[in-house]
N, C-alpha and C positions, 0 to 999 in steps of 0.2 A: 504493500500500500504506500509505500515513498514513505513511510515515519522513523523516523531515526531509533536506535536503541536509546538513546539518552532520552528523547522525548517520550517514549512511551513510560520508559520509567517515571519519570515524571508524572505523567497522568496517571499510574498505578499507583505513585508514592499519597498522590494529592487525593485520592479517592480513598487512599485505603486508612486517609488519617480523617478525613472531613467527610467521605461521605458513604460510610460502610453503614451508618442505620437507617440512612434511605432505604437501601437496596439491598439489606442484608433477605428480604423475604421473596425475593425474584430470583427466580432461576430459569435454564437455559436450555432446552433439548437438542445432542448433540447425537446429530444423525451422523450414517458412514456414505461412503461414495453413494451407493444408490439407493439412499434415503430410509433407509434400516435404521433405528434407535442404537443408538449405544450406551449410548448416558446419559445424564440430568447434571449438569454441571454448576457450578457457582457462576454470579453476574462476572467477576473479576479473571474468573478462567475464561468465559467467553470473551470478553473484551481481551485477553490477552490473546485468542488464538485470532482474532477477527484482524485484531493489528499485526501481529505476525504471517497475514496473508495465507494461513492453512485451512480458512471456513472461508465458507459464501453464509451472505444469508439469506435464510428460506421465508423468515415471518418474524416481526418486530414488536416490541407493546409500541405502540402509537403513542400512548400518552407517557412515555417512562421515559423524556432527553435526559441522556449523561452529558454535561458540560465540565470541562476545566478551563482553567484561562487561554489556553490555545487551542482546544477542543472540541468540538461537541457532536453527538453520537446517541442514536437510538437504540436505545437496549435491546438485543437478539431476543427473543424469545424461542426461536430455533436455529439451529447453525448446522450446514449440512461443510462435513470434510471433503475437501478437495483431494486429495488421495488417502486410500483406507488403511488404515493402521495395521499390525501385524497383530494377530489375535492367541492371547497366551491360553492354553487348557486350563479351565475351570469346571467345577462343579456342574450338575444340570440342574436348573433353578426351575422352580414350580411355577407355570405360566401355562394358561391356556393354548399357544400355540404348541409348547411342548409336547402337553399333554396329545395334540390332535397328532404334532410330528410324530409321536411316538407310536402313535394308532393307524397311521399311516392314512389320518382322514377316514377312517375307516369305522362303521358303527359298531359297537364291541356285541351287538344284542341281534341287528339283522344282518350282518357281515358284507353290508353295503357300503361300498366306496363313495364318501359324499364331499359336496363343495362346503368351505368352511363356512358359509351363511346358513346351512345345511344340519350344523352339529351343536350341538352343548354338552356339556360337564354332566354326567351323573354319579353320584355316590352310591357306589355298588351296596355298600350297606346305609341304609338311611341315616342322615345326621340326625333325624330326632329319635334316632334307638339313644344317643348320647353315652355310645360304649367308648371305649379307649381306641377302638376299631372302624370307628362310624366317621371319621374327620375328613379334613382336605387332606388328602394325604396321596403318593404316589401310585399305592397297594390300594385304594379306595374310590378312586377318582376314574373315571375312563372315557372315551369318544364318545357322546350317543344322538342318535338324528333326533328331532325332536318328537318324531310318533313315537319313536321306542321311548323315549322319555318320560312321554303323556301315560304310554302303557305301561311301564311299569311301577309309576307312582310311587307312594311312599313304602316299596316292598323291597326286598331280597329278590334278587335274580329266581332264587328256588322260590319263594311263595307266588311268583308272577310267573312261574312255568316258562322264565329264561335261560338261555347259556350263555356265558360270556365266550367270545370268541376266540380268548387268552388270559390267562391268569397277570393281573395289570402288576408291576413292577418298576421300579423307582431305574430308570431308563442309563446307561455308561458312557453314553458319548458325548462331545463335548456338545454342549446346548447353543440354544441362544437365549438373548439379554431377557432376564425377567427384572420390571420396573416398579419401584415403591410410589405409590400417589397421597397426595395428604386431601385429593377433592378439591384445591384452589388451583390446579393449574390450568394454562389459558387452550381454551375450547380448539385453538387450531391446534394443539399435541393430539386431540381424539385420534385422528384419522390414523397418526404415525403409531399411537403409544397401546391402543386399544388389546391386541393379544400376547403384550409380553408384561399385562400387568401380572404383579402376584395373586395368586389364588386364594393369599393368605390374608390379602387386603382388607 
C-alpha cells in the first residue's frame, strides 16, 4: 500500500495507547484465498495485515473510521488473504460442516446422498433422555435429511424402527475451521461463517 514501516508503527503505537477502548469490541473475519473463514481476528491485526498489503477487503462497518493524525481508514469487518497460508494439523473441531464432511453429505437413516440445504444434525440418542450419552457430541450427532429427522422425533434409532448407516465417531483427519460467535457479529459474516460454527454454541 506505499506506507512506510515507520508510519504504520506509528499509527499502531497511537491506537494502541488512545484508542484501544473504542474498538476493543470489533472484530475482523479473516477469510483465505477463496473466501473460506479462517479466523476472527483482532481490529489491530487487521489493520496490520490490510497495511502490510496481505488482505483485500471484502466488507467494512460503515460507521467504524479509524483516524490518526496522518490516517484514516475504515475498519475491515472482513478481510479476505491474498495468498493462502500454509495450514499446520490440528485437531477436528465440532462444526456442522464436519459433521456432514464426515457423513459424506450422506443421511445416516435413509443412506441418501443429499445437498447441504438438504440435511441437519440429529442426536442419535435424544438430548432430552439428559444421559451422559445424549449430548452434542461426535458419537451422538450425525447427517440426517430433514424427513428422517421429522421421522424419527424424539426416539432412539431402535424405538423409530431405524438403522444408522455407520456407527458415528469422532472423525482423524485434519478438519476444517470450527468458529466461536458471541450473537453481535455483523450480519455480512452469515453467508461466510454459517457451517463452521461450533455445535457447542
Amino acid at each position: 500500500m506505499g506506507i512506510r514501516a515507520s508510519a504504520f508503527r506509528h499509527f499502531y503505537i497511537f491506537f494502541a495507547i488512545y484508542k484501544l477502548e473504542v474498538f476493543v469490541n470489533f472484530k475482523t473475519l479473516l477469510l483465505d484465498a477463496s473466501y473460506q473463514p479462517i479466523n476472527i481476528i483482532s481490529w489491530m491485526k487487521a489493520i496490520e495485515l490490510l497495511l502490510a498489503g496481505k488482505v483485500e477487503v471484502v466488507d467494512e462497518y460503515s460507521d467504524v473510521p479509524i483516524r490518526s493524525p496522518n490516517l484514516t481508514l475504515k475498519l475491515p469487518s472482513i478481510l479476505r488473504l491474498v495468498k493462502n497460508l500454509k495450514k499446520n494439523k490440528e485437531k477436528v473441531n465440532f462444526s456442522r460442516y464436519n459433521v456432514f464432511y464426515r457423513d459424506n453429505w450422506t443421511c445416516q437413516y435413509c443412506y441418501e446422498k443429499k445437498k447441504t440445504e438438504e440435511l441437519t444434525f440429529d442426536h442419535v440418542i435424544p438430548k432430552s433422555r439428559k444421559t451422559p450419552d445424549s449430548g452434542k457430541t461426535w458419537e451422538n450427532i450425525v447427517a440426517a435429511c430433514w424427513r428422517c429427522n421429522g421421522k424419527k422425533g424424539n426416539r432412539t434409532p431402535e424405538e423409530s424402527g431405524m438403522v444408522l448407516l455407520k456407527k458415528p465417531e469422532k472423525p482423524k483427519w485434519t478438519p476444517k475451521l470450527v468458529l466461536r460467535l458471541n450473537g453481535n457479529e455483523p450480519e455480512s459474516w452469515m453467508s461466510y461463517v454459517y457451517w463452521h460454527v461450533s455445535l457447542e454454541n
